[in-house]
RODO-2510 file (C-alpha; in nm, 4 decimals, decimal comma):
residues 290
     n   res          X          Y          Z
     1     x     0,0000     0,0000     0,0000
     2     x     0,0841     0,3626    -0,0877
     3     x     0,0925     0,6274     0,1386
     4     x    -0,1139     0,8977    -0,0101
     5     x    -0,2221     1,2550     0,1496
     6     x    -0,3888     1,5787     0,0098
     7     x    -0,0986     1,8492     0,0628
     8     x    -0,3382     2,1152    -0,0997
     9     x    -0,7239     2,0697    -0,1210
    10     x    -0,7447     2,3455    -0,4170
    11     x    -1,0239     2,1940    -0,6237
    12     x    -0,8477     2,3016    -0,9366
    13     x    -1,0692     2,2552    -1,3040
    14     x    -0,7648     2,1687    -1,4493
    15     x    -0,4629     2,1645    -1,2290
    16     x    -0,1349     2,0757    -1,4217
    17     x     0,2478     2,0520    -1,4279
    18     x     0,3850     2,0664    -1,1263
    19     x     0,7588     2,1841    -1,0732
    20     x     0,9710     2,1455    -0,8122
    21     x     1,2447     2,3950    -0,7428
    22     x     1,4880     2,2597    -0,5542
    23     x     1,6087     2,5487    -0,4531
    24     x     1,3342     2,7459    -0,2653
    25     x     1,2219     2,3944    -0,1721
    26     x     0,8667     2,4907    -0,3050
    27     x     0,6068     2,3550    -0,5589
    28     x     0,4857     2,5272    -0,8290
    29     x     0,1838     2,4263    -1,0520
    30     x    -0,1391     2,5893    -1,2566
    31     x    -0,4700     2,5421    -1,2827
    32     x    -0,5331     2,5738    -1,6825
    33     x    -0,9071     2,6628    -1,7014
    34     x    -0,8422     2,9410    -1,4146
    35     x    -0,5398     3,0742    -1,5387
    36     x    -0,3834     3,0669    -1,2250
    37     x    -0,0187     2,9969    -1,1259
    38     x     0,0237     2,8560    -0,7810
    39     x     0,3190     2,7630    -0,5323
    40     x     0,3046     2,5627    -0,1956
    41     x     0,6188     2,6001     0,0525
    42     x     0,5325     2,2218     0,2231
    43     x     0,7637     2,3500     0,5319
    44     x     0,5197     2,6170     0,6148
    45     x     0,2110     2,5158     0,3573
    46     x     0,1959     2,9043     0,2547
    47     x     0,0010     2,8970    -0,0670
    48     x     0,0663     3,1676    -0,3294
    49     x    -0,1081     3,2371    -0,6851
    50     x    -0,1116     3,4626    -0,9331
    51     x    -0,3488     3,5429    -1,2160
    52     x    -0,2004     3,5499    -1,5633
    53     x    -0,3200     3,7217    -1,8383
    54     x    -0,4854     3,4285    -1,9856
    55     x    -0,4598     3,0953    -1,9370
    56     x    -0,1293     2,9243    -1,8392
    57     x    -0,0423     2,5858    -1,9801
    58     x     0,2972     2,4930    -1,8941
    59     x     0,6377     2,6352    -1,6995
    60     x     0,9854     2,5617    -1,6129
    61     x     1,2012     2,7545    -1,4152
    62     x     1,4913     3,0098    -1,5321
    63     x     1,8193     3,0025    -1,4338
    64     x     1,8547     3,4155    -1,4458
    65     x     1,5445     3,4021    -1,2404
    66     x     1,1493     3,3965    -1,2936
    67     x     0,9844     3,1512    -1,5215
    68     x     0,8910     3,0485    -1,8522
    69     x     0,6038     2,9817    -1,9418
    70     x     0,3759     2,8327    -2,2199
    71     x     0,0411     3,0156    -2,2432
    72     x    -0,2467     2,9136    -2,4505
    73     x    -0,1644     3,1196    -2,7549
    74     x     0,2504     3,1680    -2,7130
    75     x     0,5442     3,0563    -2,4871
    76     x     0,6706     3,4330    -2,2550
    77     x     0,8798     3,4969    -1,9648
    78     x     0,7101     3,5548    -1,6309
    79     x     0,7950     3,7551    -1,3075
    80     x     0,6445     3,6329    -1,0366
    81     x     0,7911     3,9779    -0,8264
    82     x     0,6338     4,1831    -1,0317
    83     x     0,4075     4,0166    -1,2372
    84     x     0,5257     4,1519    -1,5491
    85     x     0,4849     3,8891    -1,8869
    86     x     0,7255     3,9404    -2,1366
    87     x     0,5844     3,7212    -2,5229
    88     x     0,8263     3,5917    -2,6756
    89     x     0,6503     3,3298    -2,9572
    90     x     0,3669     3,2702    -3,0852
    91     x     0,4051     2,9602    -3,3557
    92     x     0,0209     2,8860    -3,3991
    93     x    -0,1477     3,2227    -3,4013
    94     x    -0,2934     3,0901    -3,7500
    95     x    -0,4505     2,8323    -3,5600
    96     x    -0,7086     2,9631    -3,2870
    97     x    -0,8626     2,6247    -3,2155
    98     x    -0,5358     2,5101    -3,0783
    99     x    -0,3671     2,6084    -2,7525
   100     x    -0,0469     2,5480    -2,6215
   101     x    -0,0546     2,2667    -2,2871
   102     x     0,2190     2,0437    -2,1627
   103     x     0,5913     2,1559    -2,1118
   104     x     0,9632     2,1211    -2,0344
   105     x     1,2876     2,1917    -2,0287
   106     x     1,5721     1,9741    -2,1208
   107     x     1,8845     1,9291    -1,9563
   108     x     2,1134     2,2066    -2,1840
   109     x     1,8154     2,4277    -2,0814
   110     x     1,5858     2,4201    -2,3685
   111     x     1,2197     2,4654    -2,2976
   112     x     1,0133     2,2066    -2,5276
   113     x     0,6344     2,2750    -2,5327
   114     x     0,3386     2,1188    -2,7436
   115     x     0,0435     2,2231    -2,8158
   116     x    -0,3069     2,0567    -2,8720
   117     x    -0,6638     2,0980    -3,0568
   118     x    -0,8895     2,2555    -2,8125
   119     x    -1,1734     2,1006    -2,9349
   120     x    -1,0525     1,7845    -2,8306
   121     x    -1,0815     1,5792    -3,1882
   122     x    -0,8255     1,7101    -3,4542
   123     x    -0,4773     1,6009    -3,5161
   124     x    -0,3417     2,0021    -3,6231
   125     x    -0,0716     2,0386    -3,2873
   126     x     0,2728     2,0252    -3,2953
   127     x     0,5811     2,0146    -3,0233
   128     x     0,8167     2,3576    -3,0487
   129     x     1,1953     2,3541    -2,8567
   130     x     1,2198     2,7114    -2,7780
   131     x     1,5853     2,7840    -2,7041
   132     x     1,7770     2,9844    -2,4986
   133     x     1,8534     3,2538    -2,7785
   134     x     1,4770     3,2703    -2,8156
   135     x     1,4247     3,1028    -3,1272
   136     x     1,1687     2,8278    -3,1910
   137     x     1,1733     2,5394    -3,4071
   138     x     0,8844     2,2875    -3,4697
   139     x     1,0205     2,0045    -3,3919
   140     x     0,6718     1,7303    -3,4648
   141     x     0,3764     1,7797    -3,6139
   142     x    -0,0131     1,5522    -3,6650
   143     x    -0,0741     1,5261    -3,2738
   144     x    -0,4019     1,5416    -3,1070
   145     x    -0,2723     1,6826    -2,7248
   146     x     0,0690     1,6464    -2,6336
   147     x     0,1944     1,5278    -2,2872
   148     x     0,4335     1,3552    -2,1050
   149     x     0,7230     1,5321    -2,1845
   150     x     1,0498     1,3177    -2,0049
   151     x     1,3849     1,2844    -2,0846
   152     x     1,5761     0,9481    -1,9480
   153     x     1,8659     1,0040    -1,6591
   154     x     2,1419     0,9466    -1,9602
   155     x     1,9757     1,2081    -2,1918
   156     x     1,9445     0,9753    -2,5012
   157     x     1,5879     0,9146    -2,4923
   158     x     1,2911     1,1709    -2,4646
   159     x     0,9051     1,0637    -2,4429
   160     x     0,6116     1,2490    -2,5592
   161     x     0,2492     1,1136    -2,5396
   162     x    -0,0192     1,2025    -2,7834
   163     x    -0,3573     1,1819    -2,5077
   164     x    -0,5511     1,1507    -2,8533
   165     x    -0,4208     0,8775    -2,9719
   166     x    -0,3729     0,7022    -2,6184
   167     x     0,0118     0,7055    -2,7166
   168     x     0,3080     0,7010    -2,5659
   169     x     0,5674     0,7277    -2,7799
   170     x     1,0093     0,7095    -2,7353
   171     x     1,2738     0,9172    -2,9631
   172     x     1,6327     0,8865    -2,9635
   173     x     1,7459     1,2083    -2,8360
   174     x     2,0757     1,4258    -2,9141
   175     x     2,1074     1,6162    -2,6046
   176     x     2,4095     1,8175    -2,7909
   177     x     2,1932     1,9307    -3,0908
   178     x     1,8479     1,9059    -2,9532
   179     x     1,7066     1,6745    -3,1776
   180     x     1,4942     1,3575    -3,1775
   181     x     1,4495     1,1310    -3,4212
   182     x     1,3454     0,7669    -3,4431
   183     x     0,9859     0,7617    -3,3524
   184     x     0,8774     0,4673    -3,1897
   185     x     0,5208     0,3341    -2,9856
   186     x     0,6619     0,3229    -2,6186
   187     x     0,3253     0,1917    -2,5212
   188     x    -0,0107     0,1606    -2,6311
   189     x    -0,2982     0,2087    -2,4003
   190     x    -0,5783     0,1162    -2,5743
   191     x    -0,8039    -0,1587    -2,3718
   192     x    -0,6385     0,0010    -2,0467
   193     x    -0,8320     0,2339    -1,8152
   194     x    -0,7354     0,6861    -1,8759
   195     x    -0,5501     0,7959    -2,1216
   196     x    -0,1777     0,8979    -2,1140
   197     x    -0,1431     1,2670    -1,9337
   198     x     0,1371     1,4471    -1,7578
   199     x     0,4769     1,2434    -1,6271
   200     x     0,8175     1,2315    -1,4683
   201     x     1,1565     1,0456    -1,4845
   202     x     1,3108     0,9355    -1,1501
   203     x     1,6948     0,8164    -1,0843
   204     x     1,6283     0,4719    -1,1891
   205     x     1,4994     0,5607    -1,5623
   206     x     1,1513     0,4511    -1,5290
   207     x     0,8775     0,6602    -1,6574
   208     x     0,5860     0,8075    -1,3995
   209     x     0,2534     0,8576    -1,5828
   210     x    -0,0405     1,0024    -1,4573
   211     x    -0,3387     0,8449    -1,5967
   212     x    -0,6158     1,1083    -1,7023
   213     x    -0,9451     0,9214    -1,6247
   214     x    -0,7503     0,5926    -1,4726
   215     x    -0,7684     0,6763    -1,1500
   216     x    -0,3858     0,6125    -1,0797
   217     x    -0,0682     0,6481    -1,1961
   218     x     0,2045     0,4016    -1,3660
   219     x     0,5547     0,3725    -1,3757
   220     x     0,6922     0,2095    -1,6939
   221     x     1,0508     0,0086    -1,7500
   222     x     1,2737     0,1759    -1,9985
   223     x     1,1394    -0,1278    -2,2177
   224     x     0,7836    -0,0011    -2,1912
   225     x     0,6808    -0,3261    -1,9811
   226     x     0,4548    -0,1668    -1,6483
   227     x     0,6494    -0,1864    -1,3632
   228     x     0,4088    -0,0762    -1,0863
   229     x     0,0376     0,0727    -1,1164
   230     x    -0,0725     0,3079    -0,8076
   231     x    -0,4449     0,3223    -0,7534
   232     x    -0,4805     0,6818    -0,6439
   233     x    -0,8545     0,8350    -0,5134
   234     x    -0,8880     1,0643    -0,8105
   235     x    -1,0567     0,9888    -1,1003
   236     x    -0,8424     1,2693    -1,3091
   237     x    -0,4553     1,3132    -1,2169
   238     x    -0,3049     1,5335    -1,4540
   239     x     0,0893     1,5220    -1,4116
   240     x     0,3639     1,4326    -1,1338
   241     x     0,6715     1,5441    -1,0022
   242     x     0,9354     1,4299    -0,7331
   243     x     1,0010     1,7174    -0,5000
   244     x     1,1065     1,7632    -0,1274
   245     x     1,4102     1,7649     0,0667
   246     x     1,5248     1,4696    -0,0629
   247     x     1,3402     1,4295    -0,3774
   248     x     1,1495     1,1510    -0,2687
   249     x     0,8202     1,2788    -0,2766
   250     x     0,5873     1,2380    -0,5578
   251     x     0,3335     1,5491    -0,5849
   252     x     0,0523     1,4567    -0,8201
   253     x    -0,1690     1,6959    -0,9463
   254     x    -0,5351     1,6712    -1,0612
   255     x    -0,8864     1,8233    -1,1958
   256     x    -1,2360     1,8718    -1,1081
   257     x    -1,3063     1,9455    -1,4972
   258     x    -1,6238     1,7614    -1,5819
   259     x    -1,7335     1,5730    -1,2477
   260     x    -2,0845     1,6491    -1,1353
   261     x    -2,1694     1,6853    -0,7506
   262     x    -2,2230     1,3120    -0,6834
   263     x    -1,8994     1,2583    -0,8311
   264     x    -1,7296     1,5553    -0,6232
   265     x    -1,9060     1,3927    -0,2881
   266     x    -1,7109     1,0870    -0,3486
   267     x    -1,3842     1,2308    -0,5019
   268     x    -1,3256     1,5048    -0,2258
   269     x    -0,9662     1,5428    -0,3130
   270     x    -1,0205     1,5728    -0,6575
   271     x    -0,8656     1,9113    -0,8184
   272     x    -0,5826     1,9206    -0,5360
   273     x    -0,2408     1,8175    -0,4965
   274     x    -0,1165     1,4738    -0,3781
   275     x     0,1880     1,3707    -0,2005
   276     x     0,3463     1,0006    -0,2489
   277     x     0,6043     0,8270    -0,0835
   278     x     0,6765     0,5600    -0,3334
   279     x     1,0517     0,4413    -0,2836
   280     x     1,2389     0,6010    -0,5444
   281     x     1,3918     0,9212    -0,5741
   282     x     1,3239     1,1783    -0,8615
   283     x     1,6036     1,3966    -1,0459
   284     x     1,6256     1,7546    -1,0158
   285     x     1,3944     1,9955    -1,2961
   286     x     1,6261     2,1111    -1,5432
   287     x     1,6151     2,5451    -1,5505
   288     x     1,5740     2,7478    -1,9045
   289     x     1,9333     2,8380    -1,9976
   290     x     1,8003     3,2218    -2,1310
***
């Protein structure tokens, strides 16, 4: 059995991508629908959040300070001291049924951020590597809603899920020149329960999923074999992170989204933040070199 506790009972609509920053030893992580940016300090469970300007997607942190961030229509700097959002790209702006949603940086500090049809049905998103001299490059194209953004401990694989197509897919990855080639299925999950949303790497190279609709989480073998499932008491966890002192924590986030009040009565954790204990440690989140 798992230990599992609420750490924040935030009943977020869509709370996403949580980031730890080792660092100020605090969690950040959004609530998409809300467009809100939030951080938890677990030593003294003071709760900040800001309002952005629309909604927020995705962030990593910067290494000169602040985030960035992807937000629905274009990937900017933000200042969490002053508030101030700086745009820096906007790659689909001939596309206003898409928005931007999961994101990460790599270990040489590139952020990598894909986008996804809004509507839920069409195949017209792409993934972007925005890099630290503020270009961006399309680096994939014909996906549904990308996720699951990972890179593996020795920086020659990356994994990116397509929640469409209930994909999880593997690329050889050149962490010298940024790019990924080699496409493979890393698994499949149709005839399982969810469908592939927001994961993690931790020090042993196996891949955390969260399981949008599943009601738990899964860690996969660098084979793609399922190593361990954890049931978890929400219906929809989002994404997951290893944080605390010692990296051993596993912070899962989830969503109210589309649960009616009989649903709510019996899920009341849903929408907050989890903590884990599950044995393993995590790695530290790479910063944004720019």
């Amino acid at each position: 059995m798992t230990d599992i506790r609420c750490v924040v009972e935030s009943h977020n609509k869509l709370g996403e991508v949580p980031v730890w920053d080792v660092e100020e030893q605090a969690l950040y992580w959004i609530d998409i629908e809300n467009a809100l940016l939030q951080r938890l300090e677990p030593a003294s469970g003071e709760i900040t959040r800001w309002t952005l300007p629309e909604r927020i997607c995705a962030l990593a942190l910067r290494r000169s300070g602040g985030l960035v961030v992807a937000l629905a229509s274009g990937i900017a700097f933000f200042d969490p001291t002053t508030g101030a959002v700086e745009r820096l790209a906007a790659p689909e702006a001939h596309l206003p049924s898409n928005r931007f949603n999961d994101g990460k940086c790599d270990r040489r500090g590139r952020f990598w951020a894909g986008t996804m049809d809004d509507r839920l049905s069409e195949r017209t998103a792409a993934l972007y590597r925005f890099d630290p001299d503020r270009s961006c490059r399309r680096m994939e194209g014909g996906i549904g809603i990308s996720n699951s953004l990972a890179w593996s401990p020795d920086n020659r694989t990356f994994y990116f899920a397509d929640t469409l197509q209930r994909l999880i897919f593997a690329y050889d990855f050149d962490i010298e020149s940024g790019e990924i080639s080699n496409r493979r299925v890393f698994t499949d999950m149709a005839g399982q329960p969810g469908s592939p949303d927001g994961s993690t790497i931790d020090a042993e190279g196996f891949l955390w999923n969260a399981q949008w609709d599943g009601w738990r989480l899964v860690r996969y073998a660098p084979d793609g074999r399922i190593d361990r499932t954890v049931e978890l008491p929400v219906q929809k966890p989002t994404s997951c992170m290893f944080g605390g002192p010692d990296l051993r924590t596993l912070y899962v986030t989830s969503a109210v989204w589309d649960l009616d009040d009989d649903a709510l009565v019996r899920q009341p954790w849903a929408g907050g933040v989890l903590a884990l204990d599950v044995g393993v440690v995590g790695l530290p989140e790479p910063r944004f070199a720019g």
